[in-house]
Structure formats: C-alpha cells, structure tokens
C-alpha positions, 0 to 999 in steps of 0.5 A: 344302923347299929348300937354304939356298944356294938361298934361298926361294921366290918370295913366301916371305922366308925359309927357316925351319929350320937348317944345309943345308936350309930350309922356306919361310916367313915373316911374313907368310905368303906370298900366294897361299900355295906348293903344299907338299910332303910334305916341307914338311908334314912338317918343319912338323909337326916344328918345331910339335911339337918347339917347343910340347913344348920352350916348355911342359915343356922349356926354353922355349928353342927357337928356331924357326930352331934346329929342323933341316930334313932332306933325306931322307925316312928323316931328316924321319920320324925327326926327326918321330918324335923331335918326336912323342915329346916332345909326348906326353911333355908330353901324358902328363905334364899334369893336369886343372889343367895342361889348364886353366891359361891359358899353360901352353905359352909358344910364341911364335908361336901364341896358346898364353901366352894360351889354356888348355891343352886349347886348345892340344892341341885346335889341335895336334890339328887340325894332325896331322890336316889335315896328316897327311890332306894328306900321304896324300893326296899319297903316294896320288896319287904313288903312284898317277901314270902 
C-alpha cells in the first residue's frame, strides 16, 4: 500500500483502489511478485469481497479502482468488516439453485460468469484462508521482533 502520489512499485503498473491510497497491482501481475504487507492483504480481501457481493446481488456495477484503499489500520479493518458483511449477505441469501447455477456472480476478473456458484464460494474461501493465515503470520512475527 501506498500514497497515489507516490506511484507503484518497481514492476507493479499501477495502484488499484481509489482517492489517497493505492495497492500495487496489475495485469499482468507483477513478476518476481512484491513481498505484500498486512496492509496489502487486507485491502486485497476487501476489494475481492466487496466486488464479488456487488457483481452477484448487487448492482454489478463496481469497478475495481472505485473500492477505497485505506491508510490506517482502524480504517482497512472496517472497510474489511463492511466487505466481509455484504459477501455473507449474498452468501446468506443464495439456494441450492443459486450455488449451481453457471454465472451467478458476474465478477469480471476472475472466472465466476462461467463457473458454477458453489465454485465461486469455494475460491473466495481459499482466499480468506491463505490470506488470513498470511496476515497472522505476519502480526505474530512483528509482534514477536526484537
């Protein structure tokens, strides 16, 4: 995470997320990839959530540049509160017919217009986990510096 002004990284092409604050990115990703931080992590898991509750209840709609990046910790874990919230609302609201139906999330970058639901589900799963994992990982091993 970054200030706009200061522009993305070495090997990133651009800072995804909008007003003050950015997360480094692109397509195609960057190579070797960046070591990311807690707060990258974070504001990754927000943009995911928020994008994919908005592009299969919502008002498929949102653009990846118009999910705010957040400077402060108080600020990216209610941002992340708010995300998490409206994904189990779509989560909450989906029926065995729902979970089996091809495109039932639309999110553009990712392969949900073709994959069935419970696909969809399975992957976003498997990001809170191996990014929630990550980012305990790193609170332990700051908290736990010398």
């Amino acid at each position: 995470m970054r200030r706009r002004s200061a522009g993305p990284a070495p090997g990133a092409s651009l800072l995804a997320g909008a007003v003050e604050w950015g997360r480094d990115g692109g397509r195609p990703h960057p190579w070797p990839p960046p070591v990311t931080t807690i707060a990258w992590r974070l504001n990754h898991l927000t943009g995911q959530l928020s994008m994919r509750a908005d592009y299969t209840t919502g008002s498929r709609s949102l653009q990846s540049d118009e999910v705010q990046a957040f400077g402060t910790a108080a600020e990216a874990v209610a941002a992340f509160d708010q995300a998490a919230e409206a994904w189990h609302g779509t989560l909450a609201g989906a029926d065995n017919a729902a979970l089996d139906t091809a495109g039932y999330s639309t999110y553009p970058d990712g392969s949900d217009p073709e994959d069935v639901f419970i696909d969809t589900v399975w992957w976003v799963n498997q990001e809170l986990l191996h990014h929630g994992a990550e980012i305990a990982l790193l609170r332990d091993l700051y908290r736990a510096r010398t």
